[in-house]
N, C-alpha and C positions, 0 to 999 in steps of 0.2 A: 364411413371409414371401414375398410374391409380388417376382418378379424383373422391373422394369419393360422390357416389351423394348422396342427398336429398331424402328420402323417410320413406312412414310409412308400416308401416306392420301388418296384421291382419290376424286370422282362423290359420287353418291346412290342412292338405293335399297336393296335387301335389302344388308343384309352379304357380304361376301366376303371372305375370309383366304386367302393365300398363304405358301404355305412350303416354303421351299428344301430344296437336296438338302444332304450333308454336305461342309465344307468351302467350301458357297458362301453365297451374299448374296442379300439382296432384290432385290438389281439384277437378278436374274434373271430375274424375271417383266419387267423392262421391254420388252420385244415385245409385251406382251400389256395391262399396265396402263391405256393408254391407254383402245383401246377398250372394256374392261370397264366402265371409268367410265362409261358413257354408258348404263351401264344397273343397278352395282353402286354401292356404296358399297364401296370398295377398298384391303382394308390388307394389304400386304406387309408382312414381319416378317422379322426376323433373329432365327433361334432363339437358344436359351439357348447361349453356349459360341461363337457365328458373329457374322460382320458387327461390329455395331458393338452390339452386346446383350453383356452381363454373362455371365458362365457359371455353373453350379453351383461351393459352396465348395471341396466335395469330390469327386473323380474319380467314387466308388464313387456318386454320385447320378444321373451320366447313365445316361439309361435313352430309348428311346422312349414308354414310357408318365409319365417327370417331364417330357420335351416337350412334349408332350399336356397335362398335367395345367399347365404357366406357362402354355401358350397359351390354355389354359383361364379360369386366373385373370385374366389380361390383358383377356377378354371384358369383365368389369365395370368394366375402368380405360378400355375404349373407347366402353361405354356401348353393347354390343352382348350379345345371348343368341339359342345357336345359330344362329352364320350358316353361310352355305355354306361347305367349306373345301376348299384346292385344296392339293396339294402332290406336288412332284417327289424320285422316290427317297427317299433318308429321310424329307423331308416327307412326300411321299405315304403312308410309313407310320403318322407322325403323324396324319394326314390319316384314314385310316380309323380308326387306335384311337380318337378324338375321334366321327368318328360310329358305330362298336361303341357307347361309352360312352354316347349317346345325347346329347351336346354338340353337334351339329352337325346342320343341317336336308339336307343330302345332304352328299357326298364325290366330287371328282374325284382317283384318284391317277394319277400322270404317272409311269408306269414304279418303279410303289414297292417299297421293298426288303421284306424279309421273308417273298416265294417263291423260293427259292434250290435249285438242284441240288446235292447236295454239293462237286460239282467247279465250281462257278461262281460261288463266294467266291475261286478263284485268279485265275477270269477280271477278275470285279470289281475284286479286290483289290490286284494289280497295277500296273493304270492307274492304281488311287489313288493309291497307294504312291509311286511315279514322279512323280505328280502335286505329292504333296505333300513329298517329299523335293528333288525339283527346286525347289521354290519357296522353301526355304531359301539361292539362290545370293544373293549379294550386288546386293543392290537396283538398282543402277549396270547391273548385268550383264543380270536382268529388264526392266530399261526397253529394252535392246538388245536384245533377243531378241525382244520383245512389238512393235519396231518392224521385223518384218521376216515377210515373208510364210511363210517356213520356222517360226521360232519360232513364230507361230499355229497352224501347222499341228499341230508340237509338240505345242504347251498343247492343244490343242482336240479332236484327230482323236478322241480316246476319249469325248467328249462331245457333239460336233456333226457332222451331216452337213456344215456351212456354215461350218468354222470362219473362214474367212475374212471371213462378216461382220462380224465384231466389230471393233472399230476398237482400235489398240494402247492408247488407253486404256483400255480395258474389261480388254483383255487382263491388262495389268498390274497393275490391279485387282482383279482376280479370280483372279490369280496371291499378290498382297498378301494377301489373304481366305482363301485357303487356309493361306498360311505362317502368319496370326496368331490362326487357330481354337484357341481353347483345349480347343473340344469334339471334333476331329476324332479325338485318337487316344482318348478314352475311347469316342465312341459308333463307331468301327470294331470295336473290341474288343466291343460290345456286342450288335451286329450279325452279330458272326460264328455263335454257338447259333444263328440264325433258319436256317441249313445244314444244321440235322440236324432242325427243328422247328419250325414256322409258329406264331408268336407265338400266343397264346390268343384276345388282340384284335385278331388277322385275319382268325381263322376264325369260321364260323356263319351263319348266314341277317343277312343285312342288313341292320338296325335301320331303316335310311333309305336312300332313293336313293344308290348310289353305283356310279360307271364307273370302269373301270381303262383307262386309254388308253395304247399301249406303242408306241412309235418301231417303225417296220418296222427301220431301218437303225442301232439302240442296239446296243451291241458291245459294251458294259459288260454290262448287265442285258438280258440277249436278251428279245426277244418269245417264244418257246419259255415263257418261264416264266409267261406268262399262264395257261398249262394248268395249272399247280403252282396259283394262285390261285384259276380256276373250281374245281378239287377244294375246296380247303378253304374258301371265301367263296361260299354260294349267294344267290342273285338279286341279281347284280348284272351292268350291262352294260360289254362289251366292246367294245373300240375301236381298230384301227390305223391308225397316224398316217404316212401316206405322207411319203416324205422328210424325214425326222427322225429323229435321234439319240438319246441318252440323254437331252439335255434340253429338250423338245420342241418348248416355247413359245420358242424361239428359232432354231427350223430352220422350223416351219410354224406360226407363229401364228395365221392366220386356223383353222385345224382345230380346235387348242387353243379357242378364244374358243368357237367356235362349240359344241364337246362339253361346255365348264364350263354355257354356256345352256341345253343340252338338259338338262343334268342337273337345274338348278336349277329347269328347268320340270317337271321329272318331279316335284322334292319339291311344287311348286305343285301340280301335278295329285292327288297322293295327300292330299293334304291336306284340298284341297275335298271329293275322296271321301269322305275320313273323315269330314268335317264333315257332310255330305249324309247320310252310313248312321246316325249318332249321330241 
């Protein structure tokens, strides 16, 4: 049974899917959403278990690869097949296993989980942990915190170079999003094996264009682990995202915009090749 998800859509042209990290929202991409439109057709998504999307029945179903496989299904309820697909941190994992599987016409992931040090699931872990334990405080309390330049600071250092952009709306939204993930603590748990073992659809040669583009200044998910990725994911390009954080399209947007275009033209470009050699 497909799980109808959550998402807005904007522009024209090629498809393009976004998808968030763990614990967050499509809101996320709004840095970026805008001007993609002027040249995508643009659906942000609230994964299965986030945002304002349904979750799986049962715990034991969240998986990265049943992410992949709704967002999948969801392609035919949008009336799209293999669009490009972007996604941060656990998105971003989703984001490649969808082009592994040969579902997607290239791949941008934004600092994706699933190249891990063993010791840098504590580092990750942590800020999550905090993140989402704190967000349990009484709602009243949140709104006061999300209105003060210190509580952003708070909510945000472990995610953004800039948390201070965010406007206490956001903040406390996004604080709300966290506390009411029903997918956070099954796909945390799900996520912690990729520490000892790079998912099977992260590694191998490429299927399609895809960039891994990692925050210089991410303190969650270090740039360091891009090395753990080029080992096990070959031909694929790399990319640092000056002045940004964990979640990148929202500390330097214009880079982000600019790397999902490059990528998208690289699938254009291989495509026509192919078409030319046949």
């Amino acid at each position: 049974m497909t799980i109808n998800l959550s998402y807005t859509r904007r522009g024209s042209g090629e498809p393009l899917v976004l998808m968030h990290g763990i614990g967050h929202r499509l809101e996320a991409f709004d840095p970026v959403v805008e001007q993609l439109a002027e040249n995508f057709d643009v659906i942000a998504v609230d994964l299965p278990g986030f945002g304002k999307s349904p979750g799986f029945d049962k715990v034991a179903q969240y998986s990265i690869e049943a992410l992949a496989e709704v967002v999948a299904d969801n392609f035919s309820v949008w009336g799209i097949d293999k669009p490009h697909v972007v996604g941060n941190s656990m998105g971003g994992a989703v984001a490649i296993t969808l082009a592994q599987q040969g579902k997607a016409r290239s791949a941008t992931g934004l600092s994706p989980a699933g190249y891990f040090f063993p010791w840098s699931l504590l580092i990750a872990g942590l800020p999550l942990l905090l993140l989402k334990l704190g967000a349990y405080a009484p709602k009243p309390l949140l709104k006061f915190v999300s209105r003060t330049k210190i509580g952003r600071l708070a909510m945000g250092f472990s995610l953004y170079k800039f948390p201070l952009r965010h406007s206490p709306e956001d903040s406390y939204e996004d604080a709300l999003a966290m506390r009411e993930s029903q997918g956070f603590w099954p796909m945390f748990l799900k996520i912690i094996p990729s520490a000892l073992r790079v998912p099977a659809l992260q590694r191998g040669p490429a299927r399609v264009p895809i960039t891994i583009a990692w925050g210089e200044n991410d303190i969650l998910l270090t740039p360091s682990q891009a090395g753990i990725a080029a080992r096990h994911l070959s031909g694929v390009d790399f990319v640092l995202v000056e002045h940004a954080g964990h979640v990148p399209m929202a500390d330097n947007p214009d880079k982000i915009i600019a790397t999902i275009k490059e990528t998208a033209a690289r699938a254009q470009a291989r495509e026509e090749h192919q078409g030319t050699a046949a």
